[in-house]
KEKOLMI-998255 format. One record per residue: residue number from 1; z, y, x of N, C-alpha, C in turn. Coordinates in nm, 3 decimals, m for minus. Layout:
<atoms>
{seq->NUM, nc3->Z, nc2->Y, nc1->X, cac3->Z, cac2->Y, cac1->X, cc3->Z, cc2->Y, cc1->X}
...
</atoms>
This chain:
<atoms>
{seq->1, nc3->m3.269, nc2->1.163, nc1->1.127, cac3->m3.168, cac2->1.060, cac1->1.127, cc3->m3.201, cc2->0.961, cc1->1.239}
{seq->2, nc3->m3.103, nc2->0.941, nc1->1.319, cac3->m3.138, cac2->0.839, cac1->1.445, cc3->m3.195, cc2->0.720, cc1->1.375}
{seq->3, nc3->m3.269, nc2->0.602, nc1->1.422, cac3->m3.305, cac2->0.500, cac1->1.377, cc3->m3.155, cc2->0.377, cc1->1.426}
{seq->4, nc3->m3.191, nc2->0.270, nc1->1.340, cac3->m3.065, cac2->0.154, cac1->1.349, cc3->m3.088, cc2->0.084, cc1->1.525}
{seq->5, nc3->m2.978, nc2->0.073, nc1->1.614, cac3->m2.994, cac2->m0.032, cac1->1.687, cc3->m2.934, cc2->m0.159, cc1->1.674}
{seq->6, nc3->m3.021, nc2->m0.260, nc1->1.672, cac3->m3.002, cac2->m0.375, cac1->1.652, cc3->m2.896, cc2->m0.428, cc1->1.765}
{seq->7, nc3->m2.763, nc2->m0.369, nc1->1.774, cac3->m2.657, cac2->m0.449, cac1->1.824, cc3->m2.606, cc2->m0.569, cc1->1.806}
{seq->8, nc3->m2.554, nc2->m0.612, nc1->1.873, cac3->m2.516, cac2->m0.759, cac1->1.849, cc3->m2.350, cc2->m0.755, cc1->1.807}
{seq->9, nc3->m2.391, nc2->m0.846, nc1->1.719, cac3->m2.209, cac2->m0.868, cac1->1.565, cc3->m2.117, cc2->m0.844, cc1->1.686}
{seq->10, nc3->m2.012, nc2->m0.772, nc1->1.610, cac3->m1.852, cac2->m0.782, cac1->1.689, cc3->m1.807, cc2->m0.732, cc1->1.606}
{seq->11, nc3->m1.702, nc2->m0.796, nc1->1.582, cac3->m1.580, cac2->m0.710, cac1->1.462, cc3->m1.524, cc2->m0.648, cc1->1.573}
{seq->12, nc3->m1.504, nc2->m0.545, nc1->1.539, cac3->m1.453, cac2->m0.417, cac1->1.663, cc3->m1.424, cc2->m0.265, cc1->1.569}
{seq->13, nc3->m1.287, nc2->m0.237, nc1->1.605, cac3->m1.234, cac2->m0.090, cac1->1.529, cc3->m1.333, cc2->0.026, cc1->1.653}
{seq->14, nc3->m1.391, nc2->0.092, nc1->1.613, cac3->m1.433, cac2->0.185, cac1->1.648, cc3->m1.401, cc2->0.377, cc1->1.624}
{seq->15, nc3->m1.425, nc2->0.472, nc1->1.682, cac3->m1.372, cac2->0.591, cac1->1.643, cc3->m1.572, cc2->0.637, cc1->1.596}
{seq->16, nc3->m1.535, nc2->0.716, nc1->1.435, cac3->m1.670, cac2->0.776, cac1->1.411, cc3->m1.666, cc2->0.891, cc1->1.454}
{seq->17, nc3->m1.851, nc2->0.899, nc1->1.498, cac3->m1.897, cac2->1.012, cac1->1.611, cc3->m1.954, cc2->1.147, cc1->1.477}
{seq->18, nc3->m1.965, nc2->1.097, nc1->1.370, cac3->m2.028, cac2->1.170, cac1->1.293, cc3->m1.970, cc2->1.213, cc1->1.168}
{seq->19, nc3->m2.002, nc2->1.306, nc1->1.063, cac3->m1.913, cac2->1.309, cac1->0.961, cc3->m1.940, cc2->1.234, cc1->0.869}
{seq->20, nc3->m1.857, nc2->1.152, nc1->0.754, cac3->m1.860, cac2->1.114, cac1->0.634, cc3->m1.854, cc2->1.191, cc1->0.528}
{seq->21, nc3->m1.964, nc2->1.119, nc1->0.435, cac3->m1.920, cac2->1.178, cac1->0.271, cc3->m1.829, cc2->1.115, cc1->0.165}
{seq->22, nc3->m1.743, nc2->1.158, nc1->0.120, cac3->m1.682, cac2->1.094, cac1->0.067, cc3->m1.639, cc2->1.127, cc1->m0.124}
{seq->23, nc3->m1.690, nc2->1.033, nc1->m0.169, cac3->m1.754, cac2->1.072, cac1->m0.326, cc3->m1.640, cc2->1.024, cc1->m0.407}
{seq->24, nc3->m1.545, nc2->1.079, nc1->m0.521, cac3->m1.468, cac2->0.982, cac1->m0.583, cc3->m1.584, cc2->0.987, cc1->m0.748}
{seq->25, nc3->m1.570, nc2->0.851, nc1->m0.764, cac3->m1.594, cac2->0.832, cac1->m0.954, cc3->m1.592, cc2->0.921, cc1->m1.015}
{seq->26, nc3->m1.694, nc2->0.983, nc1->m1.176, cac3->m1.582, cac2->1.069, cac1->m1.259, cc3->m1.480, cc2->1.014, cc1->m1.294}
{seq->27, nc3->m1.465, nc2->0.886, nc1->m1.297, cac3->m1.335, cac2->0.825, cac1->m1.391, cc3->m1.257, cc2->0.801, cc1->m1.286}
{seq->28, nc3->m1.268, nc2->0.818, nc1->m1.165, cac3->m1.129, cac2->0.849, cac1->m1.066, cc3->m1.151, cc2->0.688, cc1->m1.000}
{seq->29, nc3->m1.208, nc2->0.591, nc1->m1.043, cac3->m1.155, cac2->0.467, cac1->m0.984, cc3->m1.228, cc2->0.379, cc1->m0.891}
{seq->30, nc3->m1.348, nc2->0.458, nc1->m0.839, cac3->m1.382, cac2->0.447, cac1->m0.692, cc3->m1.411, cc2->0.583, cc1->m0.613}
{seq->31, nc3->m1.445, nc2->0.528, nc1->m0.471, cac3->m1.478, cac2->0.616, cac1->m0.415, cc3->m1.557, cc2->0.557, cc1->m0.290}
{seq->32, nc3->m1.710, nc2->0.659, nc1->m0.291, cac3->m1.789, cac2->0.642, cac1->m0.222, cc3->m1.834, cc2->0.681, cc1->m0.078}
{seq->33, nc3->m1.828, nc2->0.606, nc1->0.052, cac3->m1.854, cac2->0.645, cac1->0.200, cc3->m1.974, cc2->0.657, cc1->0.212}
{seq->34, nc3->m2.022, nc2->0.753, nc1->0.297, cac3->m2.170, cac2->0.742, cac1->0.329, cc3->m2.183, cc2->0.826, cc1->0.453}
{seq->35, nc3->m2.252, nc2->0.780, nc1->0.551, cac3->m2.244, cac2->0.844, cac1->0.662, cc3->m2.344, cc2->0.700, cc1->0.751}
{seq->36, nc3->m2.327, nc2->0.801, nc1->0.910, cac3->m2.396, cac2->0.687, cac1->1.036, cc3->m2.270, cc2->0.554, cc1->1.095}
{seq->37, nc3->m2.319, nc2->0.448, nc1->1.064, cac3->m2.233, cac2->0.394, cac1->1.177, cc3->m2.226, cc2->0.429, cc1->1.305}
{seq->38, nc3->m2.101, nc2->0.456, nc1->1.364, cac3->m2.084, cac2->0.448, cac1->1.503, cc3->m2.156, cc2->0.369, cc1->1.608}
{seq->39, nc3->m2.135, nc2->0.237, nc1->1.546, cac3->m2.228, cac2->0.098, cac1->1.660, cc3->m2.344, cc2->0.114, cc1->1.648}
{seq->40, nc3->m2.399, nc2->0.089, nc1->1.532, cac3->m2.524, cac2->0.033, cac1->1.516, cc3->m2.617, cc2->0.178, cc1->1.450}
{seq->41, nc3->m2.570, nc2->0.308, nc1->1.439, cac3->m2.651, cac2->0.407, cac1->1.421, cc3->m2.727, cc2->0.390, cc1->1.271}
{seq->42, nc3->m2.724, nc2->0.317, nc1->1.196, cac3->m2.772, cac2->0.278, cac1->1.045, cc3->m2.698, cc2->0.333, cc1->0.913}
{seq->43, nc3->m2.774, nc2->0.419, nc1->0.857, cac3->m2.699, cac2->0.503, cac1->0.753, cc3->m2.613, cc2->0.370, cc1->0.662}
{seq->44, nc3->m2.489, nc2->0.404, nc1->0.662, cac3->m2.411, cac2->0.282, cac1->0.564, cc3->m2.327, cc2->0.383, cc1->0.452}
{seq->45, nc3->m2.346, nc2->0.270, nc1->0.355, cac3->m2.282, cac2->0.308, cac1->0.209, cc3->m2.180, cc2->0.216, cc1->0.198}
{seq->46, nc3->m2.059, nc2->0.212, nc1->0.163, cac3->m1.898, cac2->0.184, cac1->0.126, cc3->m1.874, cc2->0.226, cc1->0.041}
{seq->47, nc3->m1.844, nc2->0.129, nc1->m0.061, cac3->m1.758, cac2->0.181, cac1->m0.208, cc3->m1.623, cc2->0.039, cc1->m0.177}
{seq->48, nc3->m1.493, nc2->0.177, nc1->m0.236, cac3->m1.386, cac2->0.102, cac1->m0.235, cc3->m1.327, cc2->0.132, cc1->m0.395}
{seq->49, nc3->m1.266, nc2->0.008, nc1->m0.426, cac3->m1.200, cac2->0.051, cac1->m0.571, cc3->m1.077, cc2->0.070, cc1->m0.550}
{seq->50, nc3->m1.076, nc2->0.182, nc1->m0.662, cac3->m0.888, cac2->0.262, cac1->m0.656, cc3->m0.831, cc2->0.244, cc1->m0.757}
{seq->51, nc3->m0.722, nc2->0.236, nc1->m0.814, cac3->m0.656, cac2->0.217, cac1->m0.937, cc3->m0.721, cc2->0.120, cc1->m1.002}
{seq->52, nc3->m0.648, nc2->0.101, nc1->m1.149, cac3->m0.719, cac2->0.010, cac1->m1.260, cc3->m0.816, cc2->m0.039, cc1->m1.317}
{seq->53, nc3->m0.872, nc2->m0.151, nc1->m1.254, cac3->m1.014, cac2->m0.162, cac1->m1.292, cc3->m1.028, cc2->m0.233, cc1->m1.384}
{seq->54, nc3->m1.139, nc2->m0.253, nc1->m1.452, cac3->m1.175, cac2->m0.317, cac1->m1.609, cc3->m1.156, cc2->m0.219, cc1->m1.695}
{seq->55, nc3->m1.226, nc2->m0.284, nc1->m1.885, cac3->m1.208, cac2->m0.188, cac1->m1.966, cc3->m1.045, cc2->m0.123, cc1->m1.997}
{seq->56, nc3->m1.084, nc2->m0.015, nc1->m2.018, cac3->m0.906, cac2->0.016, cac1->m2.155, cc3->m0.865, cc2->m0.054, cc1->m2.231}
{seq->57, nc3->m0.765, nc2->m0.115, nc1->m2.253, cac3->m0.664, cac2->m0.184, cac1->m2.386, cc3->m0.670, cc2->m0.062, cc1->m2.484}
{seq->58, nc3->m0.746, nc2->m0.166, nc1->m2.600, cac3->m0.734, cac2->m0.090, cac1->m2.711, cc3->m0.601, cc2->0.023, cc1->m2.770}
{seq->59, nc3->m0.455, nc2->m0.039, nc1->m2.725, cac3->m0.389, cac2->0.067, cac1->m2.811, cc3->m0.344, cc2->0.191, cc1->m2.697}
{seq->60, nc3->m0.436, nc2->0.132, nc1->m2.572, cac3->m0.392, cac2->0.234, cac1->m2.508, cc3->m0.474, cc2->0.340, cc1->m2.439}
{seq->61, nc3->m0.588, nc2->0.313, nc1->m2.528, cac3->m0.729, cac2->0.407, cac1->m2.471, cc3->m0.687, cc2->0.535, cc1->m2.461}
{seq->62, nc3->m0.648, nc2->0.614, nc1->m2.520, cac3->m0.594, cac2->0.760, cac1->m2.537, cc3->m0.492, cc2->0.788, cc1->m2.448}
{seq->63, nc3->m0.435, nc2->0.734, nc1->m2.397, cac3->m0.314, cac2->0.738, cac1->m2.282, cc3->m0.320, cc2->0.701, cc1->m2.199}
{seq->64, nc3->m0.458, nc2->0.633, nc1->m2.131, cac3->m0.457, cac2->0.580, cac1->m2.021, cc3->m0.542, cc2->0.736, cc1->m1.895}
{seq->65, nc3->m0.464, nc2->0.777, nc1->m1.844, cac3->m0.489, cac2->0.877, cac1->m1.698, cc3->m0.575, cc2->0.812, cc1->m1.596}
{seq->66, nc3->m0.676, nc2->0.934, nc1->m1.565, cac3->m0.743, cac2->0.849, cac1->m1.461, cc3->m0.604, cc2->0.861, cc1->m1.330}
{seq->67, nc3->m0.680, nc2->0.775, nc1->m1.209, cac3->m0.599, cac2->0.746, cac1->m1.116, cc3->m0.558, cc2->0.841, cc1->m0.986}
{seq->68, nc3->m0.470, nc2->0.870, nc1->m0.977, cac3->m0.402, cac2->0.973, cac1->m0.868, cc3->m0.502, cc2->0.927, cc1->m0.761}
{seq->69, nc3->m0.537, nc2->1.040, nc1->m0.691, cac3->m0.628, cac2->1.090, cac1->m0.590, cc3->m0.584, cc2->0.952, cc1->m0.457}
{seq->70, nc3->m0.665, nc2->0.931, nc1->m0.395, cac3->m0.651, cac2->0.878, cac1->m0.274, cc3->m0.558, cc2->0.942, cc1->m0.177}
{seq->71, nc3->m0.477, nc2->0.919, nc1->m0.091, cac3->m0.462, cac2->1.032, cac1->0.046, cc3->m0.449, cc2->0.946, cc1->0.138}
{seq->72, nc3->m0.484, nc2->1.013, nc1->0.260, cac3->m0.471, cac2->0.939, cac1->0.407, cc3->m0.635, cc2->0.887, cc1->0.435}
{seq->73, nc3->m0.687, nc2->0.755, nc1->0.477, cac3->m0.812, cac2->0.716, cac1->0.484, cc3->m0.804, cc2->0.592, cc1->0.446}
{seq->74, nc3->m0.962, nc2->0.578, nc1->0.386, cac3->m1.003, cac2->0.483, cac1->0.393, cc3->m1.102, cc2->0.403, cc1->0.506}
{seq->75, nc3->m1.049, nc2->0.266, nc1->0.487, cac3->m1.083, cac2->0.139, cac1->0.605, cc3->m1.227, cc2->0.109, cc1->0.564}
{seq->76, nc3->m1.287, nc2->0.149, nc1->0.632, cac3->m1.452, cac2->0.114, cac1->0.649, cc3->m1.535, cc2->0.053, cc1->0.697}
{seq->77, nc3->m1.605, nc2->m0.047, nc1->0.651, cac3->m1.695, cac2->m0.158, cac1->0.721, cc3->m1.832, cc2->m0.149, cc1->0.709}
{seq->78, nc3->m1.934, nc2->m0.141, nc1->0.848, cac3->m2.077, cac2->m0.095, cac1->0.855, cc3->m2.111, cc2->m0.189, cc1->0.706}
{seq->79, nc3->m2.177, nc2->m0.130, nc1->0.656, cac3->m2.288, cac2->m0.189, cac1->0.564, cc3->m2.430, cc2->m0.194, cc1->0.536}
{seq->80, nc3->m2.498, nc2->m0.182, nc1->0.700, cac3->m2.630, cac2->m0.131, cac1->0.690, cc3->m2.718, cc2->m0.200, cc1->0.620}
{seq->81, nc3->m2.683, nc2->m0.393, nc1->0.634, cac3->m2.801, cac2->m0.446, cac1->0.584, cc3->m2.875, cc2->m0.507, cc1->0.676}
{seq->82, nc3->m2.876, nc2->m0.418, nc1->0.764, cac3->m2.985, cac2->m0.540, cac1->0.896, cc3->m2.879, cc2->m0.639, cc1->0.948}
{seq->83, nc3->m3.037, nc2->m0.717, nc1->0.992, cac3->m2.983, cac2->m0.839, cac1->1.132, cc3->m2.935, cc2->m0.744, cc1->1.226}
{seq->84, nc3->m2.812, nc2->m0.857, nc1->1.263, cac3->m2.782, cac2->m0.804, cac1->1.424, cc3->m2.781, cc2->m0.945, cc1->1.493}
{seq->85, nc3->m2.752, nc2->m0.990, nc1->1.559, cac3->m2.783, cac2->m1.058, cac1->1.665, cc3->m2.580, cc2->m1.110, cc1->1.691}
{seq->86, nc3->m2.610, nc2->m1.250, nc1->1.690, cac3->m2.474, cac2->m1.320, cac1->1.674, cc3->m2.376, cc2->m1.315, cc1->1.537}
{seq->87, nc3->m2.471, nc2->m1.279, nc1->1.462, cac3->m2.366, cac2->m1.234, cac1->1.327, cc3->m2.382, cc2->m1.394, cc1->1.248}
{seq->88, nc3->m2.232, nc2->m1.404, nc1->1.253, cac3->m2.219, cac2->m1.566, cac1->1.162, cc3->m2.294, cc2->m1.585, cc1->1.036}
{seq->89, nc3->m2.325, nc2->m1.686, nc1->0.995, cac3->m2.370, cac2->m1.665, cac1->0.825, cc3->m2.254, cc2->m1.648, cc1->0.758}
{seq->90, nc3->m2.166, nc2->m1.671, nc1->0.806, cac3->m2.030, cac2->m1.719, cac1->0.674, cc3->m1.952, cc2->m1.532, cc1->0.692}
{seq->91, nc3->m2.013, nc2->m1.440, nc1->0.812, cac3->m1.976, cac2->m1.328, cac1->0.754, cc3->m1.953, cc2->m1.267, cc1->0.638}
{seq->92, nc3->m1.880, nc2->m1.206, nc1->0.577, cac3->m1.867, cac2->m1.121, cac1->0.474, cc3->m1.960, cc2->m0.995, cc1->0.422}
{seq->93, nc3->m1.961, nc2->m0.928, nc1->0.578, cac3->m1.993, cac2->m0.803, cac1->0.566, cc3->m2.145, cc2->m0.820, cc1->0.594}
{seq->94, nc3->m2.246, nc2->m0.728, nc1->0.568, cac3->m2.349, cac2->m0.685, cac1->0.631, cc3->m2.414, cc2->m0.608, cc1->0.659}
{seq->95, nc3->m2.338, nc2->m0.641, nc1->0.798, cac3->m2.394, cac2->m0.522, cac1->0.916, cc3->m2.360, cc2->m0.538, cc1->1.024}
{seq->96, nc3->m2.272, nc2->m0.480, nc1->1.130, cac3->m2.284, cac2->m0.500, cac1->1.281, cc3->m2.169, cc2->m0.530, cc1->1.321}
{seq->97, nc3->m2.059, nc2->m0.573, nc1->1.195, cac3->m1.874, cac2->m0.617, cac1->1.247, cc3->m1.842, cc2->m0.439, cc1->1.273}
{seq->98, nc3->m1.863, nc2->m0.371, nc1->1.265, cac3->m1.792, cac2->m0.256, cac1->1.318, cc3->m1.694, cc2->m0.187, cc1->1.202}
{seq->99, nc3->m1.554, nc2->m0.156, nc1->1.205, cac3->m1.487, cac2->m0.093, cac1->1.105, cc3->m1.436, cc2->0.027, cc1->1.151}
{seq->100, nc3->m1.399, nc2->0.111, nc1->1.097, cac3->m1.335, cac2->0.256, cac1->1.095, cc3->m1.279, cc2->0.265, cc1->1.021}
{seq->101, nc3->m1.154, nc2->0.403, nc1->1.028, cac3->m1.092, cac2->0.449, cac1->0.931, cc3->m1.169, cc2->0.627, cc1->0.883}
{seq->102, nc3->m1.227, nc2->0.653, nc1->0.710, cac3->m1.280, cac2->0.774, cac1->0.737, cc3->m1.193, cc2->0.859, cc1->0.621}
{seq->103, nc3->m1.100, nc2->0.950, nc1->0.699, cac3->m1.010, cac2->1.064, cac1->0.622, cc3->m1.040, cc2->1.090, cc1->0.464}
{seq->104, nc3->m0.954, nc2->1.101, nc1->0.360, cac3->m0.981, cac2->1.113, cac1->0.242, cc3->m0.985, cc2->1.276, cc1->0.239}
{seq->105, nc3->m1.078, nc2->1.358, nc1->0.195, cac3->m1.086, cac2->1.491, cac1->0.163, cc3->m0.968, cc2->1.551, cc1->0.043}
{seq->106, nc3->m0.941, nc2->1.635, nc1->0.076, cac3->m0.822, cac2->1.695, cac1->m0.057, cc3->m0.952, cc2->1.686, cc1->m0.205}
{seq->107, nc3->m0.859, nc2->1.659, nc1->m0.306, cac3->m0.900, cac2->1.602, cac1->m0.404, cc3->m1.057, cc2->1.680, cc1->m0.452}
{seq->108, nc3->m1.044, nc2->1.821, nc1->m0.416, cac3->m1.129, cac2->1.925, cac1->m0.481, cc3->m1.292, cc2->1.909, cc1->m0.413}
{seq->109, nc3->m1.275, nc2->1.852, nc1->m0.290, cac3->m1.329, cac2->1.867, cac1->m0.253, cc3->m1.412, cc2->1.703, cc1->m0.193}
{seq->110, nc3->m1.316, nc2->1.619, nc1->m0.292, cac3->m1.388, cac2->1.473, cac1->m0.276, cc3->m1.467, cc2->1.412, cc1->m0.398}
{seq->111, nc3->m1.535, nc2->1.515, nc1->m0.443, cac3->m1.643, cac2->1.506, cac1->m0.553, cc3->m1.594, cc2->1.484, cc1->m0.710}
{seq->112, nc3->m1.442, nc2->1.500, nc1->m0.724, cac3->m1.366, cac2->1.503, cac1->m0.860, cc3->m1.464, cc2->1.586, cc1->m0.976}
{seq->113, nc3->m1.470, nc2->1.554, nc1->m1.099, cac3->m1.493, cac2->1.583, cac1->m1.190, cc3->m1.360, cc2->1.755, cc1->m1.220}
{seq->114, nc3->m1.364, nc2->1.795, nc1->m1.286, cac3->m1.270, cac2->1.934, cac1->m1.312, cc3->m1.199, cc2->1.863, cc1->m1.440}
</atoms>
């Protein structure tokens, strides 16, 4: 695995050089990124939430479906964790400002439960 370079912050859309993994929940209502950042070369983890979050309503525990599959991509923001160099404190994110978009896999094959 390449090691992290300590780039300096830029929020900047970038194209990824490498592949993503892309994990959904058994209960359907996230789904997990994992792969290299583009900028900063630092293995990053991304979880985004999908559908209905919180517990079930009681009269409707038995009827409630998990949530229709993702399609198209999801919007991705480095999350390595290190310093970079110019990164505000009042940032959000942490990691190097870099975002991507990484393709949602057909359902079978984006870690679904059967």
């Amino acid at each position: 695995m390449p090691d992290h370079q300590p780039t300096p912050f830029q929020e900047a859309e970038v194209q990824p050089v490498d592949d993503f993994t892309v994990v959904r929940s058994p209960d359907g209502r996230w789904y997990t990124v994992t792969g290299l950042c583009p900028t900063c070369r630092a293995r990053t983890v991304f979880r985004v939430a999908h559908g209905v979050l919180g517990p079930l309503k009681r009269r409707l525990r038995h009827r409630r479906a998990r949530p229709e599959p993702l399609t198209g991509a999801i919007p991705v923001y480095c999350q390595c964790g290190y310093p970079h160099p110019d990164r505000p404190p009042e940032s959000p994110d942490a990691g190097c400002g870099a975002f991507w978009d990484v393709p949602v896999p057909p359902s079978a094959e984006s870690g679904d439960a059967p």
